[in-house]
Structures are given as structure tokens and as C-alpha cells.
N, CA, C and O of each residue as an XYZ file, in Angstrom:
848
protein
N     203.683   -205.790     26.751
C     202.869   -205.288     25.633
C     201.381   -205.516     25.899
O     200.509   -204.758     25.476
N     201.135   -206.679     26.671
C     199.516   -206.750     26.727
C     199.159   -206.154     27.960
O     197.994   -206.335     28.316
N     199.924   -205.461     28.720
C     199.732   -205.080     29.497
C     198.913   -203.373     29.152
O     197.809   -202.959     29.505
N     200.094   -202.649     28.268
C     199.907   -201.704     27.665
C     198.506   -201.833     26.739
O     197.761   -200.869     26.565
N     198.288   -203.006     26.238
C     196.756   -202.902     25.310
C     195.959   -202.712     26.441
O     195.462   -201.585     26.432
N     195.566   -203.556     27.660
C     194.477   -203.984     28.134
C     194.428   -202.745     29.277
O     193.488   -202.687     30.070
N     195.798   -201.513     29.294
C     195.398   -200.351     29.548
C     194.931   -198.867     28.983
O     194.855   -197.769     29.535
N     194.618   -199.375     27.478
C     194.252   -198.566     26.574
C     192.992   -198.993     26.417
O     192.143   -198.160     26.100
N     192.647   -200.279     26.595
C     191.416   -201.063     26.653
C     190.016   -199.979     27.879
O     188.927   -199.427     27.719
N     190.777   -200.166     28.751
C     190.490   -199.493     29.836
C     190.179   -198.270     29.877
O     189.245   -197.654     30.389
N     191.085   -197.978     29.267
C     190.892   -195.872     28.954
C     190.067   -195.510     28.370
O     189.552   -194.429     28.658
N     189.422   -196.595     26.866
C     189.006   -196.430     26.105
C     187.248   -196.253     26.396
O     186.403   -195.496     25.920
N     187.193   -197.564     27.613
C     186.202   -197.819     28.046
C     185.489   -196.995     29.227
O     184.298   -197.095     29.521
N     186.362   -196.226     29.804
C     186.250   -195.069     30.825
C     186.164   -193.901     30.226
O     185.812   -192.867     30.794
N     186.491   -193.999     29.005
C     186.373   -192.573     28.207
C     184.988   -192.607     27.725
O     184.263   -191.613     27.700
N     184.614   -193.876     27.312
C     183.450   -193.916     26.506
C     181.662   -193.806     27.680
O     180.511   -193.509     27.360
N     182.385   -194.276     29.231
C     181.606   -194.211     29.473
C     181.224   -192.803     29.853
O     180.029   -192.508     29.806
N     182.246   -191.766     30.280
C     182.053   -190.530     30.592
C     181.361   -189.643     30.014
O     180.673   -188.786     30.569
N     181.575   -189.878     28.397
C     180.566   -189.620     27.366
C     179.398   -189.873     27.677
O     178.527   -189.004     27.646
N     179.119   -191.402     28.116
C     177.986   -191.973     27.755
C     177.085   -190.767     28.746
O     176.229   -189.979     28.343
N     177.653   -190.959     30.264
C     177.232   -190.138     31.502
C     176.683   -188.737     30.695
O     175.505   -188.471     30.455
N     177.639   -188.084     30.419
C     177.103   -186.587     30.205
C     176.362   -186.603     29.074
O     175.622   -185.665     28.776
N     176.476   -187.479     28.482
C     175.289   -187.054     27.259
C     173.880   -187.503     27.923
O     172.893   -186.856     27.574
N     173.688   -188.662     28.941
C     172.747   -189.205     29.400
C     172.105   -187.700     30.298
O     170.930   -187.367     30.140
N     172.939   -186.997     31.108
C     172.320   -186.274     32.068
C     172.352   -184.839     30.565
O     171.326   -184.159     30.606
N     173.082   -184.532     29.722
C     172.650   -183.271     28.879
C     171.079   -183.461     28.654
O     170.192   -182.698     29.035
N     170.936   -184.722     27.908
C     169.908   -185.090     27.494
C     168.746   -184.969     28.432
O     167.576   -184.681     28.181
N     169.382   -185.279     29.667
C     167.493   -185.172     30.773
C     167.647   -183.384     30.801
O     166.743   -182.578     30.581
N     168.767   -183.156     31.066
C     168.311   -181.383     31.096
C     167.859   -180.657     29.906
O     167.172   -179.637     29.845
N     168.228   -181.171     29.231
C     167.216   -180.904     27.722
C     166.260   -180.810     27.560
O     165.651   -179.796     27.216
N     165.832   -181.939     27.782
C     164.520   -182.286     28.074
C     163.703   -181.732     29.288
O     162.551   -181.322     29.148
N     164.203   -181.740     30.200
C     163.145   -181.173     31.532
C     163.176   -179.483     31.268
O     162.343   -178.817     31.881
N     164.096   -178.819     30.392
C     164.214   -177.489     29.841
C     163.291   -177.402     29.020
O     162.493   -176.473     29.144
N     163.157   -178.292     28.017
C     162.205   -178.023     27.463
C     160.663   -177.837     27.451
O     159.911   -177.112     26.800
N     160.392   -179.204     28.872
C     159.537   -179.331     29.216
C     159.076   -177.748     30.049
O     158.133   -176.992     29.818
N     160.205   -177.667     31.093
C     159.408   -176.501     31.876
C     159.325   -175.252     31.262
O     158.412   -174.523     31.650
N     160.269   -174.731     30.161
C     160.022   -173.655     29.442
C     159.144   -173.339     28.070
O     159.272   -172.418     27.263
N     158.141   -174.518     28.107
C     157.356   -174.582     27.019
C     158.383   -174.796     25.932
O     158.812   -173.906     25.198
N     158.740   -176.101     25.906
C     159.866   -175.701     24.399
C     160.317   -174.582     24.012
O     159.954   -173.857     23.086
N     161.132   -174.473     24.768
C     162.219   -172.819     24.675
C     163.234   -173.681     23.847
O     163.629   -173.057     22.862
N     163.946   -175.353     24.003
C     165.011   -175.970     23.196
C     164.521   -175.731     21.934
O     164.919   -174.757     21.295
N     163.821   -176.390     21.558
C     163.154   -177.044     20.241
C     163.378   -175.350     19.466
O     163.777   -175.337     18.302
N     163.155   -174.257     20.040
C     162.763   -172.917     19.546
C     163.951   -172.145     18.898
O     164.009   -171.616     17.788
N     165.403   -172.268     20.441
C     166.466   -171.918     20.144
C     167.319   -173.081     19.142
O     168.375   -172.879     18.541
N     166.709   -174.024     19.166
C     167.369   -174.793     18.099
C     167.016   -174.395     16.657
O     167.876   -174.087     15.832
N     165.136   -174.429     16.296
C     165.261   -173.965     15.075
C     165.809   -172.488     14.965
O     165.930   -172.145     13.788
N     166.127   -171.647     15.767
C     166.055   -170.472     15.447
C     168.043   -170.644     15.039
O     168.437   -169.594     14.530
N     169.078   -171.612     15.173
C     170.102   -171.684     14.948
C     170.228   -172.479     14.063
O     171.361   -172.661     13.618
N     169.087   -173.224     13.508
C     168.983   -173.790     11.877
C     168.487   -173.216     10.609
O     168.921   -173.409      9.473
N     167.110   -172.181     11.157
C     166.754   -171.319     10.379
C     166.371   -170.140     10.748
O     165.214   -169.744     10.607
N     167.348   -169.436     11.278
C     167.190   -167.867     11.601
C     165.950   -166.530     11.121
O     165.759   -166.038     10.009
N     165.350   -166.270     12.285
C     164.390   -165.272     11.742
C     164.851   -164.092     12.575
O     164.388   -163.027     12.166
N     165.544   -164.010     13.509
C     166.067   -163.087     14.117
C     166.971   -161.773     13.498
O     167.735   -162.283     12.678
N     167.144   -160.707     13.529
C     168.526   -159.493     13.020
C     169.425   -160.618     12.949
O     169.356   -161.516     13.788
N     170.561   -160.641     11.676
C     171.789   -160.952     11.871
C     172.563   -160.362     13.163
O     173.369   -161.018     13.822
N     172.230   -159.157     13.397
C     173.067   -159.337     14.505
C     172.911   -158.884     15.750
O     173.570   -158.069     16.396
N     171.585   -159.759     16.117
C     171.119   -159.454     17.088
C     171.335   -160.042     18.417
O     170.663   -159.777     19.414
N     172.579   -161.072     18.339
C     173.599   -161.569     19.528
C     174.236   -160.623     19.448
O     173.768   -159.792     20.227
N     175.605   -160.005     18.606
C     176.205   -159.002     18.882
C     175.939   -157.892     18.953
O     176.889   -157.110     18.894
N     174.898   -157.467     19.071
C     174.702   -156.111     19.136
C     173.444   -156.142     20.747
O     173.440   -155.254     21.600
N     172.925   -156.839     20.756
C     172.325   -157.225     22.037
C     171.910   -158.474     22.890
O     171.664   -158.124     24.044
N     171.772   -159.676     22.710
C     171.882   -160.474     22.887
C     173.310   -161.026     24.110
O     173.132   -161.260     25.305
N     174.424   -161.103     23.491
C     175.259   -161.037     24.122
C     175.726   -160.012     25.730
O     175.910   -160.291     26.914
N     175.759   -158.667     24.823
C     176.236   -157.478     25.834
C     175.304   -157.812     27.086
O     175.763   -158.117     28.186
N     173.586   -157.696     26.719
C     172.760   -158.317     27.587
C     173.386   -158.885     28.621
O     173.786   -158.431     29.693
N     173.419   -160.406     27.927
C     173.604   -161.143     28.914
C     175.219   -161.317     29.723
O     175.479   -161.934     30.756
N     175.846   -160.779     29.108
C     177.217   -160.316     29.947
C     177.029   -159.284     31.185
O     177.588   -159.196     32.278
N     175.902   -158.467     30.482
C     175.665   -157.169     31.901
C     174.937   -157.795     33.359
O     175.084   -157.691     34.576
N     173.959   -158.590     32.258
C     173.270   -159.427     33.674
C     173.899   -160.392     34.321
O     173.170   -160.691     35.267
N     175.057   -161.184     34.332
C     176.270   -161.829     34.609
C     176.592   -161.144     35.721
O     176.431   -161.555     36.870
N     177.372   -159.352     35.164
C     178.099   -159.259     35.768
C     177.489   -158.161     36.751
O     178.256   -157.340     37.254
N     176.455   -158.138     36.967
C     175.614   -157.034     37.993
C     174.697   -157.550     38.592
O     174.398   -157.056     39.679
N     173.803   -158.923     38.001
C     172.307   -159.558     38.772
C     170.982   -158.883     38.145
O     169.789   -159.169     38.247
N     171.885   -157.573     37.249
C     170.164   -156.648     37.147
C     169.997   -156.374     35.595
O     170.742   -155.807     34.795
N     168.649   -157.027     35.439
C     168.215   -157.134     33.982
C     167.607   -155.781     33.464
O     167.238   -155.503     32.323
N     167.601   -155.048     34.551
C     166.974   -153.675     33.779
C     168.665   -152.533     33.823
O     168.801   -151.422     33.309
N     169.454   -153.146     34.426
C     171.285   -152.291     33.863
C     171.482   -153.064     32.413
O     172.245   -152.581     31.577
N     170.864   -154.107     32.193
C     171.202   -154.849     30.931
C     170.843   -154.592     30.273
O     171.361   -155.023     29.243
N     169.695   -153.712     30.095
C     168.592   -153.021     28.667
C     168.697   -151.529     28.853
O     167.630   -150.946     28.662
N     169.907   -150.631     29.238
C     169.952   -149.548     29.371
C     171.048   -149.038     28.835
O     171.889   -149.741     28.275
N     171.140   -147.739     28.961
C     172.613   -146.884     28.216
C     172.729   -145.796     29.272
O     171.928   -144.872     29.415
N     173.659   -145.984     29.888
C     174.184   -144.745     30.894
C     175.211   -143.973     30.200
O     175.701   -144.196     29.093
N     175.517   -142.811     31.214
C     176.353   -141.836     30.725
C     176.900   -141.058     32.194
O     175.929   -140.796     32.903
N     177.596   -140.833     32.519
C     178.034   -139.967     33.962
C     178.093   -138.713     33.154
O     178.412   -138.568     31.974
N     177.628   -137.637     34.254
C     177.348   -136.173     33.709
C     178.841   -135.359     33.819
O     179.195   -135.707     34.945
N     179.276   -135.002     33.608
C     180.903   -133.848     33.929
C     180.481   -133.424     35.201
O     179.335   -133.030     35.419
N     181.500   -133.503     36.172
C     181.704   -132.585     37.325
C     181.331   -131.204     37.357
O     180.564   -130.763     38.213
N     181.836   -130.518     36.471
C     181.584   -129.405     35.887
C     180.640   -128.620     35.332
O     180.660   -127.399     35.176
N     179.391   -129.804     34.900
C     178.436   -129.273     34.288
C     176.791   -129.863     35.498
O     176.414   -130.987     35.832
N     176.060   -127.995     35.914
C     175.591   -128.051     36.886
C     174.051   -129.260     35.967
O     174.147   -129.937     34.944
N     172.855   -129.067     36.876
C     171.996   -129.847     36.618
C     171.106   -128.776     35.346
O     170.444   -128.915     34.318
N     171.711   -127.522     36.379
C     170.459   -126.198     34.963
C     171.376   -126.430     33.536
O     170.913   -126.275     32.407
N     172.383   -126.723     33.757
C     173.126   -127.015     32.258
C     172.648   -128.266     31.591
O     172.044   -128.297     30.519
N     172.997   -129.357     32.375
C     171.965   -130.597     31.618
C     171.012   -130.519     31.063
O     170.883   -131.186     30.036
N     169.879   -129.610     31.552
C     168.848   -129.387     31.124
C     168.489   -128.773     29.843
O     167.840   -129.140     28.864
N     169.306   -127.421     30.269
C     169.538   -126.302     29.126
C     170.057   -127.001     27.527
O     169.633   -126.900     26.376
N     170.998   -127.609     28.073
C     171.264   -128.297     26.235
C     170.211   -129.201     26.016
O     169.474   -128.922     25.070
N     169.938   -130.313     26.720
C     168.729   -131.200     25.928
C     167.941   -130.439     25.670
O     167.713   -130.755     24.503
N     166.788   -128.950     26.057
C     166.189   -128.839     25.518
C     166.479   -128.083     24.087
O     165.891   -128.063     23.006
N     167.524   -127.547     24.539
C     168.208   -126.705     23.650
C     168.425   -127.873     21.733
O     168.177   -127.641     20.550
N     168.876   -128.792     22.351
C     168.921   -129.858     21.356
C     167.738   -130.853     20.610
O     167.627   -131.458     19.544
N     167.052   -130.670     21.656
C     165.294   -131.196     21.544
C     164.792   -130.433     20.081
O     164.355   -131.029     19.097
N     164.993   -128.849     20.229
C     164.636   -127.798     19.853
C     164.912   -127.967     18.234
O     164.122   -127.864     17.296
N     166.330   -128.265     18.252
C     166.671   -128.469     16.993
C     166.136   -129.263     16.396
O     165.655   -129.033     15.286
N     166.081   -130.481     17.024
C     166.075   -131.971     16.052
C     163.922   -132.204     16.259
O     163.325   -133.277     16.181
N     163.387   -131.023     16.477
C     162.509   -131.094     16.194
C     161.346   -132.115     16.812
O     160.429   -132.665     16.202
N     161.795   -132.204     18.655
C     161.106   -133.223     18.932
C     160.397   -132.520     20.425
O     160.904   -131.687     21.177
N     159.389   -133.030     20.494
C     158.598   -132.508     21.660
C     159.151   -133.042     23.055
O     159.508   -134.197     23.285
N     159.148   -131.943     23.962
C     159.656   -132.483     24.910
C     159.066   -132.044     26.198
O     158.676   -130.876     26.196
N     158.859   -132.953     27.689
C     158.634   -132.717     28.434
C     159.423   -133.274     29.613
O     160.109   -134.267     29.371
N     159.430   -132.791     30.840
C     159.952   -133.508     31.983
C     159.149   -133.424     33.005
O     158.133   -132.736     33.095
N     159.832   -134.467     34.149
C     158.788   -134.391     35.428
C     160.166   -135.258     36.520
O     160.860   -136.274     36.528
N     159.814   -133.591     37.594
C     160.896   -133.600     38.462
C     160.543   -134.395     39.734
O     159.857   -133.816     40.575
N     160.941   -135.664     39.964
C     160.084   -136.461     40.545
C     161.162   -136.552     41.641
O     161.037   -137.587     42.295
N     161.872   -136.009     41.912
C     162.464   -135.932     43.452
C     162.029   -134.786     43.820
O     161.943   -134.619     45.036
N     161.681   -133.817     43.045
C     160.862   -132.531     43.955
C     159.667   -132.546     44.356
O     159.155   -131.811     45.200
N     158.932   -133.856     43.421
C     157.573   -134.139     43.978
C     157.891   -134.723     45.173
O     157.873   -134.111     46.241
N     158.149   -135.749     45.061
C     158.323   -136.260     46.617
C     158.826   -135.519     47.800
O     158.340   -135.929     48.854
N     159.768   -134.425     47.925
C     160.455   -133.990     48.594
C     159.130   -132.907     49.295
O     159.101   -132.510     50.460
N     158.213   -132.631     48.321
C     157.353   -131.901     48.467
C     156.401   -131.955     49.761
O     156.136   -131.310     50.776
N     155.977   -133.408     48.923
C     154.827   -134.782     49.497
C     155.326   -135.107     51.140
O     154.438   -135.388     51.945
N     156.304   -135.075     51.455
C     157.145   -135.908     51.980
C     157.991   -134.974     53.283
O     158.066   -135.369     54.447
N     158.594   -133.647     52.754
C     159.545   -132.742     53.584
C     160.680   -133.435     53.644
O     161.358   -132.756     54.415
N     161.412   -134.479     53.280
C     162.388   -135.320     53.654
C     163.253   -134.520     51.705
O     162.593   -134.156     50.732
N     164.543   -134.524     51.820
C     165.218   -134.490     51.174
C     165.405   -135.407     50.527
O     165.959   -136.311     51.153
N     165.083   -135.733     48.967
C     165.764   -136.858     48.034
C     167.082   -136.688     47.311
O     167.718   -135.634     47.315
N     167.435   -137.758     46.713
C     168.701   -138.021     45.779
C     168.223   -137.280     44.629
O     166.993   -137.257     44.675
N     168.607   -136.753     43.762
C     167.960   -136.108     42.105
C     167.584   -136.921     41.494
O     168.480   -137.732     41.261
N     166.521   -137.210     41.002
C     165.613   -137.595     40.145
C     164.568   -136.605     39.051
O     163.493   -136.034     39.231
N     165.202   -136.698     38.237
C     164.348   -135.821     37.103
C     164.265   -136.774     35.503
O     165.196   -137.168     34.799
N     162.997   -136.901     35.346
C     162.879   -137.367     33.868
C     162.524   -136.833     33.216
O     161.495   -136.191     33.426
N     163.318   -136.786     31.801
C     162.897   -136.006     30.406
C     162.013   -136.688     29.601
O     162.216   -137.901     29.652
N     160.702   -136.221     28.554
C     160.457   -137.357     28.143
C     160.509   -136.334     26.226
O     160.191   -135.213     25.828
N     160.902   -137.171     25.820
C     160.872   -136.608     24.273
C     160.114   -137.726     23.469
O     160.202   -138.888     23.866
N     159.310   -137.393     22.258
C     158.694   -137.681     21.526
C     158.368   -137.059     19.978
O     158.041   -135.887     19.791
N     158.514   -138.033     18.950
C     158.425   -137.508     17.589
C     156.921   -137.951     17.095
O     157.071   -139.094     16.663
N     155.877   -137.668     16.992
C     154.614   -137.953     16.927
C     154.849   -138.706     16.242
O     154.893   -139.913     16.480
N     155.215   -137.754     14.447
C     155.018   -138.932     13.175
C     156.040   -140.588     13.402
O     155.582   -141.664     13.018
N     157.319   -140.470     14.026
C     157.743   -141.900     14.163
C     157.425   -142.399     14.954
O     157.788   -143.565     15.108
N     156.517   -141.727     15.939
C     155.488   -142.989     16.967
C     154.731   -143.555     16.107
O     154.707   -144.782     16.016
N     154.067   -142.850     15.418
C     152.901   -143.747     14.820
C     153.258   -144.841     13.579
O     152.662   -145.856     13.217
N     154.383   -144.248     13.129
C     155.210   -145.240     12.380
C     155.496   -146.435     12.851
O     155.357   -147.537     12.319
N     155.998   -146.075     14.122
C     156.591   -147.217     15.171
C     155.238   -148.225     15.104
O     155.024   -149.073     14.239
N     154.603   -147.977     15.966
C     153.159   -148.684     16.053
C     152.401   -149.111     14.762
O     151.413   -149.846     14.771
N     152.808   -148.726     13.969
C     152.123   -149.486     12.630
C     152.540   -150.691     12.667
O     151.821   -151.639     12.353
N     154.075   -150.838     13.157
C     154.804   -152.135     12.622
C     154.006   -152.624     14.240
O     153.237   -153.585     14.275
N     154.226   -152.078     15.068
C     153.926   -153.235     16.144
C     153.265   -152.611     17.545
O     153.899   -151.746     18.149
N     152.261   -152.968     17.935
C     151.526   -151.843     18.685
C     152.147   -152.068     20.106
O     151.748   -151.276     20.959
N     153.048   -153.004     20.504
C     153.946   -153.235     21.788
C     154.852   -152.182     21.657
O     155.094   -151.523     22.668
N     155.399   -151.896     20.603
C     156.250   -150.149     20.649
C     155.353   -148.974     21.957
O     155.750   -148.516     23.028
N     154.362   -148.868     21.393
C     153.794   -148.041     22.467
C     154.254   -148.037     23.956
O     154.306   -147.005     24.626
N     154.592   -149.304     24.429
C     155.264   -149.055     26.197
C     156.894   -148.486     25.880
O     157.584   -148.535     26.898
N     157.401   -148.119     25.022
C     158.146   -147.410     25.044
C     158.195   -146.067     24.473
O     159.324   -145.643     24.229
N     157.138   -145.264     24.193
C     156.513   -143.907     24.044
C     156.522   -142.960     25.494
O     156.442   -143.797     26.394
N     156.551   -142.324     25.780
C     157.062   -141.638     25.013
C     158.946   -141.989     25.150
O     159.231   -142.903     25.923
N     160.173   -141.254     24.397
C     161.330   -142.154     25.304
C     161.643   -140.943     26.256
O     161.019   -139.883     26.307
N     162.573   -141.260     26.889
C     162.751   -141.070     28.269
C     164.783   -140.894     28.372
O     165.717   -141.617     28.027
N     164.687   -139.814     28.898
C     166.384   -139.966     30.253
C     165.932   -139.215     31.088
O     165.253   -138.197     31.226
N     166.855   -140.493     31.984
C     166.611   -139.783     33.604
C     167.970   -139.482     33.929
O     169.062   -140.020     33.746
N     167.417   -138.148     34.625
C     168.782   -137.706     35.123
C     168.888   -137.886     36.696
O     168.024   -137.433     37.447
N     170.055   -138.607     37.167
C     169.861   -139.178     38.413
C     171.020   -139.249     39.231
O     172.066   -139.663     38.731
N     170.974   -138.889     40.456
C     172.414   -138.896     41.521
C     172.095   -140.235     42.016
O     170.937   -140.646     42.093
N     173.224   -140.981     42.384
C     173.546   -141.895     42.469
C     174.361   -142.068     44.096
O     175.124   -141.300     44.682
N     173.891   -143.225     44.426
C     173.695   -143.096     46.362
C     175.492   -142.382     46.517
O     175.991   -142.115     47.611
N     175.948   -142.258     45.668
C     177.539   -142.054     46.145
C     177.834   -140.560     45.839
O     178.773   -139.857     46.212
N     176.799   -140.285     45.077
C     176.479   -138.354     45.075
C     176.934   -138.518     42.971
O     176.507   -137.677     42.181
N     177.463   -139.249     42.695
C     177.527   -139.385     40.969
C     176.482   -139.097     40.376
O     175.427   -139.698     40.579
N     176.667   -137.739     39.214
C     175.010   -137.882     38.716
C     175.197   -138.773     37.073
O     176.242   -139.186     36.571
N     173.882   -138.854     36.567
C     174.248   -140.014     35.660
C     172.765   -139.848     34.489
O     171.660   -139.932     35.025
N     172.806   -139.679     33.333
C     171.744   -139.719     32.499
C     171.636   -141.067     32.244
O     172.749   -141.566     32.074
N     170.570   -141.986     32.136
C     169.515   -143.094     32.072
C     169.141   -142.886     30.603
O     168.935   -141.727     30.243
N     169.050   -143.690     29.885
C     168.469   -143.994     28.831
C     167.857   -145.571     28.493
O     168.177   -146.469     29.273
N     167.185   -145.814     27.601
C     166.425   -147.364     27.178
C     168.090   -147.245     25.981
O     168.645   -146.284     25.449
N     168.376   -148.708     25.992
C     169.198   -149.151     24.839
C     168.445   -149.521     23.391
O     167.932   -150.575     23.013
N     168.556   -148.507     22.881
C     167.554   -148.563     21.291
C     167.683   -149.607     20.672
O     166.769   -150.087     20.001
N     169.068   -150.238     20.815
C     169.381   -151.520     20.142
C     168.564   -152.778     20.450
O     168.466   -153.761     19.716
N     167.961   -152.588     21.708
C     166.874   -154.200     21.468
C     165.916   -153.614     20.852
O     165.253   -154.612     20.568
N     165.190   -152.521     20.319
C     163.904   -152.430     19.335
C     164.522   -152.266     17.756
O     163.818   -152.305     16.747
N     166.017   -152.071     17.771
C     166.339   -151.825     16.454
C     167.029   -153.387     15.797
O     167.122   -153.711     14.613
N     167.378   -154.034     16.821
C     168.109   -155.319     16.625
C     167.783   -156.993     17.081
O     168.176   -158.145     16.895
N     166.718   -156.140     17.845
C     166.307   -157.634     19.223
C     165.989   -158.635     18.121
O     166.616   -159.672     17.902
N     164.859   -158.154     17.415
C     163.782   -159.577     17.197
C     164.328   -159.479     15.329
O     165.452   -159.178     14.927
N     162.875   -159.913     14.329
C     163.207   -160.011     13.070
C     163.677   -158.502     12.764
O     163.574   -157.485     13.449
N     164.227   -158.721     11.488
C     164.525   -157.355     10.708
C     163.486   -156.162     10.651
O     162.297   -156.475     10.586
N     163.793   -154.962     10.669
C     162.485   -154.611     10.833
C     162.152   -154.278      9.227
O     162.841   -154.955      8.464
N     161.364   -153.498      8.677
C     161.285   -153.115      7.177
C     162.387   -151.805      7.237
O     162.889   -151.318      8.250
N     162.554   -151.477      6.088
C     163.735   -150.774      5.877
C     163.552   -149.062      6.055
O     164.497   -148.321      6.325
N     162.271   -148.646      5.864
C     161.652   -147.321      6.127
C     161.800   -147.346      7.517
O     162.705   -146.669      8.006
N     160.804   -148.249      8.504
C     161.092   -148.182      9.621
C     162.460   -148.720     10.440
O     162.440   -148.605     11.665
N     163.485   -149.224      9.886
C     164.625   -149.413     10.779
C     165.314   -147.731     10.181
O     165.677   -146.939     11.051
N     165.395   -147.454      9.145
C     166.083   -145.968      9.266
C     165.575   -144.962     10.130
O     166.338   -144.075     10.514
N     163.946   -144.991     10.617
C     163.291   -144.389     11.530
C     163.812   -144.435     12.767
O     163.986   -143.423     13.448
N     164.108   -145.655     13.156
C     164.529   -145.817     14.734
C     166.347   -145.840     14.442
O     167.154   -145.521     15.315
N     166.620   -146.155     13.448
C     168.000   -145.704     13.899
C     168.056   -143.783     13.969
O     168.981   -143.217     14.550
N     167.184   -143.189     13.440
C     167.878   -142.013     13.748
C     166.796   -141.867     15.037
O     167.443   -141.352     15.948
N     166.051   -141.999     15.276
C     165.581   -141.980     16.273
C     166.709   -142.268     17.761
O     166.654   -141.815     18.904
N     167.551   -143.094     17.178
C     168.638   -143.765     18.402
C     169.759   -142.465     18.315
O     170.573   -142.211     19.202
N     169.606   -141.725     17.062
C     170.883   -140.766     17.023
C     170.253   -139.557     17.353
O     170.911   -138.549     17.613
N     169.302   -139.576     17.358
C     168.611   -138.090     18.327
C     168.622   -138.340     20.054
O     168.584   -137.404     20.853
N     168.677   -139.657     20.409
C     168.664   -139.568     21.870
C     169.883   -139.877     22.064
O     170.106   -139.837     23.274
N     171.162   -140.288     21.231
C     172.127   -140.390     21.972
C     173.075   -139.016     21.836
O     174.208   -138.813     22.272
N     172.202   -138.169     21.083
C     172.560   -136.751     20.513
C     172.444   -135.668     22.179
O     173.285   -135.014     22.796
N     170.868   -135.961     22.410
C     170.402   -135.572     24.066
C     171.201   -136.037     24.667
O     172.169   -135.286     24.780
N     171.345   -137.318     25.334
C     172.323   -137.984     26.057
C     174.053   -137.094     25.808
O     174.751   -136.391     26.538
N     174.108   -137.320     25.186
C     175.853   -136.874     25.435
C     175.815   -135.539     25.529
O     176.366   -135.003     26.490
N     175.080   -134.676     24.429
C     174.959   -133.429     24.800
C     174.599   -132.991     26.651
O     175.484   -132.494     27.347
N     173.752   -133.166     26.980
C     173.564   -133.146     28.372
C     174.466   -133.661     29.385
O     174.652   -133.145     30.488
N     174.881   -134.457     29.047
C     176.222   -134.735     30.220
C     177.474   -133.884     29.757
O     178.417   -133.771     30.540
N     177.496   -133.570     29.109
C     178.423   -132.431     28.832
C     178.519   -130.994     28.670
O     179.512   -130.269     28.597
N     176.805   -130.633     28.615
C     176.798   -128.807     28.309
C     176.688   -128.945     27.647
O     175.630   -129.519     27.907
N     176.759   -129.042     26.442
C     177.352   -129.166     24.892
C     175.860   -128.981     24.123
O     174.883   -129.724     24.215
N     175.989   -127.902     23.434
C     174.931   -127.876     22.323
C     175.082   -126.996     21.016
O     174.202   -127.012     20.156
């Protein structure tokens, strides 16, 4: 029987120190985290005591984010929205519906065929590269009222692009980090950019499919 205590004794004391260990080394990485990231702890801590962020701005970007950058290395596949184009549907068709759809939803549009520039510049044959750029004046300037960093994402943009394996593929920005990233936005302007997100994912699918 005292054999059995003074090996629970033991366990107890090997348990406690293992604790002691990892809380000792959590604690220096805590700390030297905090130190080298300008109190990035202290920040994500209050921000999980008193939230100023979207409710759901882990699940809706936050997370996916950082799962994409996990599972690829690349932080700019992590802030994007792809689409593969149909086999079937040529590049003059891609085109033809976005503008065709542009047309409708009342938004200005331009492109710039930047594998023909080069190919130009150059005589060497490129991969396809063509960018669309669409723009709604009045919800730019809306945009920029709330925050004049909106502007590097003016005008928005898909690129339509072959892919080293001959796949072509429309490019888009993921609307969800300006609609979800940071605080709430005001309620005039989050209905702005959400339809703003349903006019380009309107382009987007339409164009990889013909479809208009």
C-alpha cells in the first residue's frame, strides 16, 4: 500500500512539474511575442475579451484565410476567389457576358490585355492574361467616405488567366475581408459592398460560364 501512495506521490509530482515546464516556456513565448510584435498578445487578448471586430469575421475570413495559407504557403491565394472557366466556353465568350452583364448592373467597365502587351513588347508568346476592371463611381465614393484605404482596391478587378497547365481561371479579390475583416461597417455602407460582392460574383460566374 505505501508503495502504491509514494507512486502516486511521484506522478503527482511529475505531473505538476510538466505543467510547471510548459507554462514556464508558454509564458517566455508570450512574452518575447509580444515583445517582437509590438504587443500583438496584449491586442489579440483584448480583442477576445472585448470584441471590436465583425462577429464573424473568423468565420467568414479569418479562418478560411488562414487554412488557405496553411495549405498552399501563398497569402495572396488566401485573399482571393477563383473560378475555372468551362472547357467549352471560348475566351470571346468570357468576355462577351461580363460585359454583357457589366451593362446591366450598371457598372463601368474596362480591361487591359496584358499578355498581348507583352507578347507585343517582347515577340515571345505568353500564357493569357487579361484584366477586367469594373467600377461603380457613386459606391466608390461611398466606400472612401468610410475609409480612404478602400481606394487600393478601386477600381475591382478579374483576371482572366491560363494557368501553366493550359486551365483558364477568373481571379477575383475576396469581398469578404472589406465586408467582414475589421469593425462592423455602418449599415448603408455594408449593404453597399454586399451588393457590390453580388455584382462581381454575378461577372465572375457569368463569365466562366457564357451565361448572361
Amino acid at each position: 500500500m505505501a508503495s502504491i501512495i509514494n507512486l502516486i506521490k511521484w506522478l503527482l509530482i511529475i505531473i505538476v512539474a510538466i505543467a510547471t515546464i510548459i507554462g514556464v516556456i508558454s509564458t517566455y513565448y508570450a512574452v518575447s511575442l509580444h515583445v517582437k510584435y509590438d504587443g500583438v498578445t496584449g491586442k489579440v487578448i483584448s480583442e477576445i475579451i472585448s470584441p471590436t471586430l465583425h462577429p464573424d469575421s473568423m468565420e467568414k475570413v479569418y479562418m478560411p484565410m488562414t487554412n488557405t495559407l496553411l495549405d498552399t504557403g501563398d497569402i495572396i491565394m488566401a485573399s482571393i476567389v477563383r473560378v475555372p472557366v468551362a472547357d467549352d466556353v471560348s475566351n470571346e465568350d468570357v468576355e462577351e457576358a461580363m460585359v454583357s452583364i457589366a451593362f446591366e448592373e450598371s457598372v463601368g467597365a474596362g480591361s487591359m490585355p496584358i499578355s498581348e502587351i507583352v507578347e507585343f513588347q517582347t515577340g515571345k508568346k505568353q500564357r493569357l492574361l487579361k484584366v477586367f476592371r469594373y467600377c461603380s463611381p457613386h459606391t466608390a465614393m461611398i466606400m472612401i467616405d468610410h475609409s480612404d484605404a478602400f481606394s487600393s482596391y478601386l477600381p475591382c478587378r478579374i483576371a482572366l488567366i491560363e494557368d501553366k497547365s493550359g486551365k483558364r481561371w477568373l481571379y477575383t479579390l475576396n469581398m469578404d475581408m472589406l465586408i467582414y475583416g475589421g469593425q462592423p461597417l455602418p449599415e448603408a455602407l455594408h449593404e453597399q459592398a454586399l451588393e457590390l460582392k453580388r455584382v462581381m460574383t454575378t461577372l465572375q460566374q457569368g463569365g466562366a460560364t457564357g451565361a448572361f
